[in-house]
N, C-alpha and C positions, 0 to 999 in steps of 0.2 A: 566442251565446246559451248559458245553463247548462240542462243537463237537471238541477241540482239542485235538488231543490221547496225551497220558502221551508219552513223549521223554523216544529217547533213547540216551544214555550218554557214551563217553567212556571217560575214563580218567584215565589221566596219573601221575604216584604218584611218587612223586621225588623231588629231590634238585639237581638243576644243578651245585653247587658249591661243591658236595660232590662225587665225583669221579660217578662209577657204579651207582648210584643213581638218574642222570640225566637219566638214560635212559628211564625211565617212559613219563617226561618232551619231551624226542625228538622223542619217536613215536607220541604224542600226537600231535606234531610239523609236524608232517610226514604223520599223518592223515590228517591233518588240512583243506586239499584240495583235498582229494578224498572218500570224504563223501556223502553222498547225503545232502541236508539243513538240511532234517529233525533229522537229529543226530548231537547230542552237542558234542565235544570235548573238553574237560579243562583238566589241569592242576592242581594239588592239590599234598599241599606238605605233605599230610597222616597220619594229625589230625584226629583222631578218629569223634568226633563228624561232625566235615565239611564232613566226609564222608559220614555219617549217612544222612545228608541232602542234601547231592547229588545224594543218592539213593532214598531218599523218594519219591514218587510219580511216578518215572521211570516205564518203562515198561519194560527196559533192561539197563543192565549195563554195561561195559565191561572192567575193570581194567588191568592196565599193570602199571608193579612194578619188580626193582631188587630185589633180596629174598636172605637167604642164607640157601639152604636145602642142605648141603654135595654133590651137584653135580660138575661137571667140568664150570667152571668160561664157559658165554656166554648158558650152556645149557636150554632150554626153555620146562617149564611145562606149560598146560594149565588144568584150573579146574574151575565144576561146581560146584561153591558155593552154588547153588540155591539146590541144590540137596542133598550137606552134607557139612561138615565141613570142611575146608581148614584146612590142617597139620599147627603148626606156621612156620611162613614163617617171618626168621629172617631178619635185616637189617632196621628194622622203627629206625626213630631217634625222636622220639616225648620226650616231658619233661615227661612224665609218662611211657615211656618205652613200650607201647601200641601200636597197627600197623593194619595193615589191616584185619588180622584175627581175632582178637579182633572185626573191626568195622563191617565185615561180621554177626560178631555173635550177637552184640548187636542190629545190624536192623532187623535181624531174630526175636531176644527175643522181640523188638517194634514191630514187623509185619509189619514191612515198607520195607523188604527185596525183589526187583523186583524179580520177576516171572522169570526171565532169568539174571540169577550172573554170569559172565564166567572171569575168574582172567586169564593175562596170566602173567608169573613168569619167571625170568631169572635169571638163579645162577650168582651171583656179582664175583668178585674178590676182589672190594676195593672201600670202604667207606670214604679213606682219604679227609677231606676238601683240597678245591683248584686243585685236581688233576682232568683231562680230565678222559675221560671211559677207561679201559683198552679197548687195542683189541680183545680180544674175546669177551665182551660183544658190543663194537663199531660194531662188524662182525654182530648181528643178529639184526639191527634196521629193513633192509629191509624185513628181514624172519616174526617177529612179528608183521609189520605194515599187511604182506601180511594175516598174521594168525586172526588178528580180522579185517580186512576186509572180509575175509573168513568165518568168524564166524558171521558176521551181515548180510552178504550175506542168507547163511543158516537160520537164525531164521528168516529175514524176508520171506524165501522163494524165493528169488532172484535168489540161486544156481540152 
């Protein structure tokens, strides 16, 4: 038996070459060094199943992803997945048309779903290949890096 506790994970879901997309990729970039050790930060471009395996065995998760739920381009949702079911949260580019809601659901139905799911979500403006973030979502990398620092703060008890 390991006396090491299951990690916790945040990560950032995105393609840096696909406009709003990358913004997943640059908080994860932006955590990267104000974390404690004990927390994993990666990078994952939000394949379905590599999600599923990144949650496995977690004892928390923390996802940060552009989405597209009819809000104002930059604005930020955050949601306990652990608790119910993320609305779909449009903008995955996977070859099966599949995304994060989907992969929330599926480690749920396997029971590998951590105890503590916290998605946070920023309305995109634009998905084009090759283009940078718009500015409104550029404007909230420091607001959401601060938001799940704030949220790992809290579950651990830190706060």
């Amino acid at each position: 038996m390991s006396n090491v506790p299951p990690p916790v994970r945040v990560i950032g879901i995105g393609n840096r070459d696909r406009g709003d997309d990358a913004l997943g990729p640059l908080v994860a970039n932006a955590l990267a060094n104000c974390l404690p050790e004990t927390v994993d930060v990666t990078e994952h471009s939000g394949e379905v199943a590599g999600l599923v395996d990144l949650m496995t065995g977690a004892e928390a998760v923390y996802l940060v992803d552009a989405a597209v739920m009819g809000l104002e381009p930059g604005h930020l949702r955050e949601f306990d997945a652990s608790a119910a079911p993320l609305p779909a949260l449009g903008g995955a580019f996977s070859s099966h048309a599949l995304g994060l809601s989907e992969a929330i659901e599926l480690a749920r139905a396997l029971e590998v779903l951590p105890p503590v799911c916290r998605v946070f979500a920023v309305e995109a403006a634009s998905f084009e290949p090759g283009e940078g973030l718009s500015e409104p979502v550029a404007d909230t990398i420091t607001g959401v890096t601060r938001a799940v620092i704030d949220a790992i703060e809290r579950e651990r008890g830190d706060a």
